[in-house]
N, C-alpha and C positions, 0 to 999 in steps of 0.2 A: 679138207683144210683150204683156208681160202687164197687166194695169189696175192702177194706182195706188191705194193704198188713200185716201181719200180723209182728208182735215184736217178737224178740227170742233174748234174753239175755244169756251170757254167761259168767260165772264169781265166785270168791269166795263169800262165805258167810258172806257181810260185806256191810258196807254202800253205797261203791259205786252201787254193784246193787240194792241197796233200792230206791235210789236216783233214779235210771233209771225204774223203775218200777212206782215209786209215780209220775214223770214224765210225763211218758204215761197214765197212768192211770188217771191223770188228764185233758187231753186233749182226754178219753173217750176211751184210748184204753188199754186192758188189756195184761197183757204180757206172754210168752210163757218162762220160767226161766229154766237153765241147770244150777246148782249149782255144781260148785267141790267144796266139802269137802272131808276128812276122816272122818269125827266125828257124830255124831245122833242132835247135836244142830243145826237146821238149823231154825233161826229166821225169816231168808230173806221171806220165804214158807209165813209166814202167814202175807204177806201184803194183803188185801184187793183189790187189784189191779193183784192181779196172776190168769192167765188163765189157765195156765199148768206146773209141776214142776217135774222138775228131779233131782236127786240127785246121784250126779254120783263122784268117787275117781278120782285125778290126772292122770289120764292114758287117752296120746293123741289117742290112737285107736280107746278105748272104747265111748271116747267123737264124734268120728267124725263118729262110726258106727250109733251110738245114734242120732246123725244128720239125717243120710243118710236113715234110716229106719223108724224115727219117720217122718219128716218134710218135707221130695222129692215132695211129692204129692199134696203141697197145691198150690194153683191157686189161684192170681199173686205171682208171687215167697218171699218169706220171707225174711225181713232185720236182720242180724246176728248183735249184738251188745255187744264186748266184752266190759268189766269192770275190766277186770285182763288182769297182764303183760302177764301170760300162756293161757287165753284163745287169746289175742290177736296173740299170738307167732303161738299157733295151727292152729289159722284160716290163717295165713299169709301163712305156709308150705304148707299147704292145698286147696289153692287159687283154683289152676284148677279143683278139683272134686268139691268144693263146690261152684262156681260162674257159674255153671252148672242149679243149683238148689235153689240158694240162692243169694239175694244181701249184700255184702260183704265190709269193708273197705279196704283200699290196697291202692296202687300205680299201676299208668298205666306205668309210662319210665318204662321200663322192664332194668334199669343200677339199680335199688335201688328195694328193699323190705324191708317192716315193720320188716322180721328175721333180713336180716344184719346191720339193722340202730337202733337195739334193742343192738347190741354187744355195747356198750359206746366207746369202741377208736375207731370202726369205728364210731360212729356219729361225735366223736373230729374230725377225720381227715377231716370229708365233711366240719363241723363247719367251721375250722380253713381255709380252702379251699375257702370258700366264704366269708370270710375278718369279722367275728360274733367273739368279743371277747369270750375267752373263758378258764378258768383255763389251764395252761400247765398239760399235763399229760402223762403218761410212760403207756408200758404195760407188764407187769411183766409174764413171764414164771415159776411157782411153781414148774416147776420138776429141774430148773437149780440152781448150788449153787452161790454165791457173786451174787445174783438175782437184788440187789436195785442197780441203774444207779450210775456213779458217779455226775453227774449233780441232782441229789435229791434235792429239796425243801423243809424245815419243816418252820412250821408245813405242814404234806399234809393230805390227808385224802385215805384210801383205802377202795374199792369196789369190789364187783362181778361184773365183765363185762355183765351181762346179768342179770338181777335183775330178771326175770321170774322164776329161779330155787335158788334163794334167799329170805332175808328177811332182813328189815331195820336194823336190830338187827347186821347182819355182818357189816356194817359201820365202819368202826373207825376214828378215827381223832388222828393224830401220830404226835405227838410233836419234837420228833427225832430217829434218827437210832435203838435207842434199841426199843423205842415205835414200831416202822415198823418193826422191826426181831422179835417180841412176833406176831403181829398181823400175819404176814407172817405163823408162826407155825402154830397159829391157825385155821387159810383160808387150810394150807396144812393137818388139819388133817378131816377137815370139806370136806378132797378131793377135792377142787377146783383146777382146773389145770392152771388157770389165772386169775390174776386180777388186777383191773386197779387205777394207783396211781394218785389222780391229787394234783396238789398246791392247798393249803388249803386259799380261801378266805375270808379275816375277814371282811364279807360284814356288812352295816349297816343296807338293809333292805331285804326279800327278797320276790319277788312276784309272782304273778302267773296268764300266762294266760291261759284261757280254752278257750276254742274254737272251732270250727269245720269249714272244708272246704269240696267244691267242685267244681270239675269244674273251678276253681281262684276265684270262690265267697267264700271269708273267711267273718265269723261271730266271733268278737271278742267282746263282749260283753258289758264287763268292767276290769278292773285289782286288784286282790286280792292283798291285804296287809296283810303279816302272822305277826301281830303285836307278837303271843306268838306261839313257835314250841316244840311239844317233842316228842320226846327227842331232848334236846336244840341245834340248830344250825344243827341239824343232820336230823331232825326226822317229822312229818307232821304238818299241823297247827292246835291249839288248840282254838286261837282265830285269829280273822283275821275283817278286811273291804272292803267290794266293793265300788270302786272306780270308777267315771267315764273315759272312755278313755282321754276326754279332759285337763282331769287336771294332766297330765304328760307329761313332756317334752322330751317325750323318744321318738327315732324313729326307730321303731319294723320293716321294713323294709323289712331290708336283712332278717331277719328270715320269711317272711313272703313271700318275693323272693325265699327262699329255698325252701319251703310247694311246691309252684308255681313248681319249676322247679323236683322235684321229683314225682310230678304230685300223690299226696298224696289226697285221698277221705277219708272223716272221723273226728273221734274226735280227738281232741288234747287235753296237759296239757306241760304245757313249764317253767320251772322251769328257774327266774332272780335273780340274786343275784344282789345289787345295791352298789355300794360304790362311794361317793364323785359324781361324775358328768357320771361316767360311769357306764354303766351296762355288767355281764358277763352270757351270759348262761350256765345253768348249766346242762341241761338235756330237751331232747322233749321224751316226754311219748303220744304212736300212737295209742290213746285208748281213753275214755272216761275215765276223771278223777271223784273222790266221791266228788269235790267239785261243782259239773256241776251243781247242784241238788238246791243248794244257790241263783242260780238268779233268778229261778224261783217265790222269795218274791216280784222281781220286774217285772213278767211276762215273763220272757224269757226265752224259752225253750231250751237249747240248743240243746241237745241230739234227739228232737221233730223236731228242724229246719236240720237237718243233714239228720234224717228219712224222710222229707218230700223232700230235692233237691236229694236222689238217686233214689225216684222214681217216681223224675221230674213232683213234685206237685209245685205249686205254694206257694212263700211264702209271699207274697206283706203285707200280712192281719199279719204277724205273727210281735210280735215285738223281735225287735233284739239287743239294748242296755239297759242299765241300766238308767235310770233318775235320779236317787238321790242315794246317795252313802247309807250305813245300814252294820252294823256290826253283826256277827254272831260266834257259838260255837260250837265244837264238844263237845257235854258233855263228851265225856270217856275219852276224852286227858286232858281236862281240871279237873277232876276230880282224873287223875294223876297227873297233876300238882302239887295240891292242896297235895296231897299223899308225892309226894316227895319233897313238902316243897319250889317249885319253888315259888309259889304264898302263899297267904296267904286269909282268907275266907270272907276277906272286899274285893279283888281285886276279887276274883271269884261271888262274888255275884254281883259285878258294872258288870263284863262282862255280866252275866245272863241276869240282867238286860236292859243291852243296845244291846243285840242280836235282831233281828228281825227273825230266823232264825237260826234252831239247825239243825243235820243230823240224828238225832232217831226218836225225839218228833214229833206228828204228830198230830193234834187235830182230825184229818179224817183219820186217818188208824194209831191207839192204840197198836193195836197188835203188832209190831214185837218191839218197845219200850218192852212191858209185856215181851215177853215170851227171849228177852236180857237178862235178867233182873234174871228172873228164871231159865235159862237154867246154867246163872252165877253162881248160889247159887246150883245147879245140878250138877255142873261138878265137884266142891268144896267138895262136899260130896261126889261123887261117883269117886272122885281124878280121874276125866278123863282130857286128855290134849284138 
């Protein structure tokens, strides 16, 4: 029998890489985890599914010597799976010393790479290029003065062009000009040297697909429904339902034509905003998203089926959509909710309840729930960030 290629995760210390770990780990393979933090609380470590753990600060050198030293040597080469915008951004820079030694996501047309279609105005302009609605958006220069266009839209929202050296936290949603000359200050004291404005859409719903492609075999699952987000209309989903493909009258197409023609291998998370009859995109994230991990309630691996066509395992046996639709919670979002008064403790307890599927809770791997949990009430005391 032949040897397993081996898992190597690479990502923050957050649920996304839980998700990808609990994962593999449930279809019997344990994973080899490269954690960036700054900080001593590293929950993710004590999944029951970890075969190897490093813990390493945000410096791309150090993470890819740390590659190259620990991992060169294993025989068949090992699949890299980021989980963050920065480790995905590293490995993308990094393509030719580590596809040497490693199986990698990426793009084969050598006209695109995961870097340049991480910057947001360049993904608008391919967006826009290939006929995908998609919010209008500027790209604002921060060293220049009378900086905001005269064609501005309010409300719009502003962004870091490159969300990998960000945080959700920079967003704003700007109502009008003075709202956009505060936010502006802010972005320029924060040193950003750009960032990108778009029209602000008051969508009614918004969804999400995860996914993974290879080779033009795209795996689209089912489609999320972020019934509750926070931070609101900004911020990730707190509660949400899977949905099957069939019961939307959407035609995902052209975006689907894009993946194809940027010849894109890997995970996806593709953020829809919906209003009235149309749909706009709002963002593709060239990574494994933390909500990958959810359909697994219904057997579908996503992250698993991805791992098995790069290294042109057969997937016939594997199942690849959703059957019945089942609603789920991130409990820490929702538990902010509840905090800031968005919800109230009859509506968070109906969600609780009608979850099949949370992103901590584990009834087979306890631990990294506990020591969230503790590490919470630790930092609190020892006033660390």
């Amino acid at each position: 029998m032949s040897k397993n290629n081996e898992a190597i995760i690479v990502g923050g210390n957050h649920h996304n890489m839980l998700g990808v770990i609990r994962a593999f780990g449930e279809k019997k393979i344990l994973s080899n985890i490269i954690i960036i933090n700054n900080n001593r609380y590293c929950f993710i470590k004590k999944s029951k599914y970890v075969k190897n753990c490093d813990i390493i600060k945000e410096n791309e050198k150090d993470i890819i010597n740390l590659l190259n030293t620990k991992y060169t040597k294993i025989n068949p080469k090992p699949v890299l799976i980021p989980t963050s915008d920065f480790a995905a951004l590293i490995i993308d820079k990094n393509k030719s010393l580590l596809s040497k030694n490693f199986i990698i996501p990426g793009m084969s047309n050598n006209n695109f790479s995961v870097v340049n279609l991480m910057n947001k105005y360049n993904q608008y302009k391919l967006v826009k290029e290939y006929g995908i609605n998609i919010a209008k958006s500027w790209l604002l220069d921060l060293s220049v003065k009378n900086v905001i266009p005269d064609d501005m839209i309010y409300p719009c929202i502003i962004k870091p062009v490159v969300s990998a050296f960000a945080t959700k936290g920079d967003i704003t949603i700007c109502n009008n000009k003075d709202d956009l000359l505060i936010a502006i200050e802010y972005y320029q004291k924060l040193n950003y040297k750009e960032a990108i404005v778009q029209e602000y859409i008051n969508f009614d719903k918004e969804f999400g697909l995860i996914g993974c492609i290879h080779k033009d075999k795209i795996i689209l699952p089912g489609v999320i429904v972020k019934e509750r987000i926070y931070p609101q209309r900004r911020g990730n989903v707190s509660f949400g339902i899977i949905k099957r493909i069939n019961e939307f009258n959407i035609d995902f197409k052209k975006i689907f034509d894009l993946l194809k023609v940027i010849e894109y291998s890997g995970m996806f998370d593709i953020e829809i905003f919906i209003k009235g009859n149309e749909f706009y995109l709002n963002e593709i994230n060239f990574r494994n998203s933390g909500n990958s991990y959810l359909y697994t309630y219904e057997g579908v691996y996503i992250v698993y089926l991805w791992y098995l066509m790069a290294i042109n395992k057969e997937i016939s046996l594997e199942k690849t959509e959703v059957n019945y639709e089942f609603y789920f919670t991130d409990e820490v979002l929702e538990l902010k909710q509840l905090i800031s008064k968005n919800i109230n403790f009859k509506e968070s307890n109906k969600a609780r309840k009608e979850s099949k599927i949370s992103f901590l809770f584990n009834k087979n791997d306890k631990k990294p729930l506990l020591y969230k949990s503790l590490y919470a009430v630790l930092r609190r005391i020892n006033n660390d960030k």
